[in-house]
N, C-alpha and C positions, 0 to 999 in steps of 0.2 A: 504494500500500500504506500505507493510515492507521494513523497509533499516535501520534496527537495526541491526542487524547482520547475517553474513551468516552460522553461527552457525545454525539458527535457521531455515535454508534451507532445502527442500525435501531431501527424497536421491532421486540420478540418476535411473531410472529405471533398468537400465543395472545391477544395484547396488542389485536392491530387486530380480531380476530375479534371479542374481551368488548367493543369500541367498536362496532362493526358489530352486535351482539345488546342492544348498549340505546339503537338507532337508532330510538326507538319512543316516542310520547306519556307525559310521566310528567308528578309533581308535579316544579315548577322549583327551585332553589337546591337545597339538600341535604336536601329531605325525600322523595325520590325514592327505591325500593323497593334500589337497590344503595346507596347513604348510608346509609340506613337500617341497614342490616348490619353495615356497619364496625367500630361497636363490640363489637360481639360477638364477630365474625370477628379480629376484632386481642385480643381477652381471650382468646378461646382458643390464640390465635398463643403470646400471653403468659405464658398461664398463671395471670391475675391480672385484676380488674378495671380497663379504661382507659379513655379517652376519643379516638377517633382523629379526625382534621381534615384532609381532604384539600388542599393548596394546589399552585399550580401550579410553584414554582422554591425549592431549597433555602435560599437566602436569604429567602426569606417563612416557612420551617417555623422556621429559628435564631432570627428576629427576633422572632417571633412569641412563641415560646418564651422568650425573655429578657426582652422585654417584660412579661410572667405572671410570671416568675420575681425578676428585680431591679429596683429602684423609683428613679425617677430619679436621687436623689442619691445614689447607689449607685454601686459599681465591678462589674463583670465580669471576672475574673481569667481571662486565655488565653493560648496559646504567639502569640508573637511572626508566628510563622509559620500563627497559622490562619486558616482562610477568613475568619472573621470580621472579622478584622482587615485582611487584602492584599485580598481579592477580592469586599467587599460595597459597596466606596464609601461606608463611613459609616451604613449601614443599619442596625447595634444604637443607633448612637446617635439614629438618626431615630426607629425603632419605639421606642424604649427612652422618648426624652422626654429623654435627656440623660444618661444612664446611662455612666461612665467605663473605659474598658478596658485594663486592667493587663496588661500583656507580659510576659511568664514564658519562661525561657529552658528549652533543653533537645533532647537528640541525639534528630534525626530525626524532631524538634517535638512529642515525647512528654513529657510532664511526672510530676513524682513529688511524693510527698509532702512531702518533704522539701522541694525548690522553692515549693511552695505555702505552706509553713510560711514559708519564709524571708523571700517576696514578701511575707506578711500581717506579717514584724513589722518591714517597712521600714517599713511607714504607722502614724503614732502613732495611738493613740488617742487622738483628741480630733476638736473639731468643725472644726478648720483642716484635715483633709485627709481625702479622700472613702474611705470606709470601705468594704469588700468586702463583698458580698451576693450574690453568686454566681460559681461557677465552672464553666466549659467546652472540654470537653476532645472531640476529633474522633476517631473510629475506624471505619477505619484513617485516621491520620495524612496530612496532606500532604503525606507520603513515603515513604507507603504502609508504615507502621510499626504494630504490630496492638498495640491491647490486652487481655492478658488479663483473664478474670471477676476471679481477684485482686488486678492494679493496680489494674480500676475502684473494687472492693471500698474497696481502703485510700483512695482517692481520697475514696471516699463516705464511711465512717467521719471523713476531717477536714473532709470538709462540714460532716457532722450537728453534730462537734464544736464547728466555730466557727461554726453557722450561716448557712450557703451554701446556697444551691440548688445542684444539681448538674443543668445539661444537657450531653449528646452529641450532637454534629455525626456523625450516622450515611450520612454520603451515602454514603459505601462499607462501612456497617457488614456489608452480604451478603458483601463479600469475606471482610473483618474472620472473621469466623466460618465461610467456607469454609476458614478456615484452618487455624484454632485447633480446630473439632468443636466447640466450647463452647455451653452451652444459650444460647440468646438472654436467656432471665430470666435466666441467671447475670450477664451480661453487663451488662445494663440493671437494670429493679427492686430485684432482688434484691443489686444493689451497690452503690444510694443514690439510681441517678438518676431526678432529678425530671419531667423533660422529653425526650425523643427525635425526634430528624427524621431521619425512617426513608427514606434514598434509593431512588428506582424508576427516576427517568430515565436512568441510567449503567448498568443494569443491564438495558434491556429495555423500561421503560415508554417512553411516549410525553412527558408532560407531564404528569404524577402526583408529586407527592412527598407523603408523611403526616408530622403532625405527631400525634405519641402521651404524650399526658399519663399519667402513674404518680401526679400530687396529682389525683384528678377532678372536686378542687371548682374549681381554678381555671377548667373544661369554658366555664361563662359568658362569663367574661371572654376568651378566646380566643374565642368564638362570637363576641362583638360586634369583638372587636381586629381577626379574619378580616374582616369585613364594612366596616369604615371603613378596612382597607387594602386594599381592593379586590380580593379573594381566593374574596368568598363567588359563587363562578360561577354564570349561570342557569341552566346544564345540568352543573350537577354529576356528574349519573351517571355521564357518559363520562371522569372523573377515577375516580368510587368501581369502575368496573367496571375500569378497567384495573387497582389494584392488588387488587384481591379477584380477578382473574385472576393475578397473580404469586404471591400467598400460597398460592393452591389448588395441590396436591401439590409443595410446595416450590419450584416454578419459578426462581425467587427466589435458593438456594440452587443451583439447578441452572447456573443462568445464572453466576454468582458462580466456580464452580468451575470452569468453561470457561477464562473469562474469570485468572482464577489460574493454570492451567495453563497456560497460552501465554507468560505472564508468568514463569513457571519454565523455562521454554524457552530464552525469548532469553536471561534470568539466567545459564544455564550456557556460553553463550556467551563467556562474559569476566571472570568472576568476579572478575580484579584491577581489573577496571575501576569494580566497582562502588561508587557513593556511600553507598548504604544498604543494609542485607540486604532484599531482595525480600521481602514478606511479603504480601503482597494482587496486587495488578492496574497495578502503577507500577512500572516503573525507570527507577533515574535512572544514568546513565553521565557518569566521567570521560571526554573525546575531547577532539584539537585541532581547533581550526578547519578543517584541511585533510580531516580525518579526516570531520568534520561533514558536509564538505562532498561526500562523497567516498559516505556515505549516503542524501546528497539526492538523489547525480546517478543514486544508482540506483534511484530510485522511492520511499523510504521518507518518511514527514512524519514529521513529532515538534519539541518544542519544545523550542528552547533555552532551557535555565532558568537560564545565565549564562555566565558567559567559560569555559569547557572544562568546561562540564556541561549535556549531552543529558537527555531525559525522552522514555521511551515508556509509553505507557498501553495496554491491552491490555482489549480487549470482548469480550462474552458471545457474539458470530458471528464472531471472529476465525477468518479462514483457514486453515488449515494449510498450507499453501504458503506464503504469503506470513509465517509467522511462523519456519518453519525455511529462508526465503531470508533473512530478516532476521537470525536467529543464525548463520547462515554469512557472510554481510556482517561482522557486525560479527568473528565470530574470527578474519576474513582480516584487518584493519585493522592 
């Protein structure tokens, strides 16, 4: 019974079928008749005109993205705790060119404005120490902590003010907004941000993730960035079909809400137990070791995410057996 991660989730059917139907001679790289669509198919998603980039692992959508966004001698301002930082091995700063990553504190690795503010006037102004040129924020959170259209909002407003880019680490943005009902523009565009990586693998896709530009002029320079990191695929279609498979009748959203629900499941299971409030597809639990252990020995995986703190993750085909044996496990504990 897995709740280690929803990485390591099926794809959707819907998903292998849209791979199996563009099993079929096309033009190579991304000029192929589902590429081709993308942009439209995500403007309308959006609400707005964009620029969509299919790559194959979220770490190529963030990088990529900062890369575009902040210039090498630049800093990247992010929670201490984001992926970007624990779980890329150095990758903003490879794609970046050298580009510097400011750690930002904050419960349940959520950041506020006020933190942003405080972080930008630790660093003088002058040419002795590297000057902030963008900032990036994950939702939901790395601890499965949702942000509202509003936070992004004021988030974006002290972009614009001190001149920041603003991207989102959207790997679990589908939860993010199974949550909240919030328009996805409210959320993205229409709150400042510049750049989006819009998760599919956690959700259903297979080996899809999109990188969604809100500036379209940067579109080029992503084109060529994609291509010399090794991103721009010969058979692109069976990446563009699988997420213009998730977008069509909200799949996307469907999956998202599954996956949330199970996750509120095992949540009410132990409510004192919990580290963070459940708000997406993550919990994370207080347990002792024996306790831990006591889990393992009856089928469940999940990761320890430190000395008497468990982490389960919760996917879009999660059981229902296996998720009310699991909240009965842990309320007996």
């Amino acid at each position: 019974m897995r709740f280690f991660s929803d990485n390591a989730a099926p794809a959707h059917p819907r998903v292998l079928d849209a791979i199996a139907a563009a099993n079929l001679l096309d033009t190579a790289y991304d000029g192929d008749d589902w590429s081709q669509r993308l942009d439209g198919a995500f403007s309308d998603l959006f609400g707005t005109e964009v620029r969509a980039f299919w790559v194959t692992t979220g770490t190529a959508a963030n990088c990529l993205a900062l890369a575009a966004l902040c210039p090498p001698y630049r800093a990247i301002l992010c929670h201490r705790d984001a992926h970007i930082e624990v779980d890329e091995a150095g990758a903003p700063g490879f794609f970046t060119g050298g580009a510097k990553l400011v750690l930002l504190e904050g419960a349940g690795a959520k950041v506020t404005p006020g933190i942003v503010t405080a972080a930008c006037g630790r660093i003088r102004d002058d040419v002795h120490q590297v000057q902030p040129g963008a900032l990036s924020i994950t939702n939901a959170t790395e601890y499965g902590l949702v942000y509202r259209a509003a936070e992004v909002a004021a988030l974006g407003d002290l972009a614009k003010r001190r001149g920041l880019a603003f991207h989102m680490d959207g790997a679990r943005i589908a939860n993010a907004l199974a949550t909240t009902g919030e328009n996805l523009a409210d959320v993205t565009w229409r709150a400042g941000v510049d750049a989006l990586s819009f998760g599919f693998v956690k959700n259903g896709g297979l080996n899809a993730e999109m990188l969604i530009l809100f500036r379209t002029e940067l579109a080029d320079e992503i084109a060529v960035r994609r291509k010399r990191a090794g991103h721009l695929l010969s058979k692109g279609r069976f990446l563009a079909a699988q997420v213009l498979a998730m977008i069509e009748d909200e799949l996307w959203l469907e999956n998202a809400r599954a996956a949330n629900a199970s996750a509120q499941v095992i949540a009410g299971a132990a409510p004192s137990r919990l580290v963070h409030p459940v708000e997406a597809n993550e919990i994370f639990l207080n347990v002792s070791s024996d306790e831990a252990e006591q889990l393992r020995s009856q089928g469940f995986d999940f990761y320890e995410w430190g000395p008497g703190e468990i982490r389960f993750v919760t996917s879009w085909d999660q059981q229902g057996e296996a998720v009310e044996r699991l909240a009965s496990a842990i309320a007996a504990l």
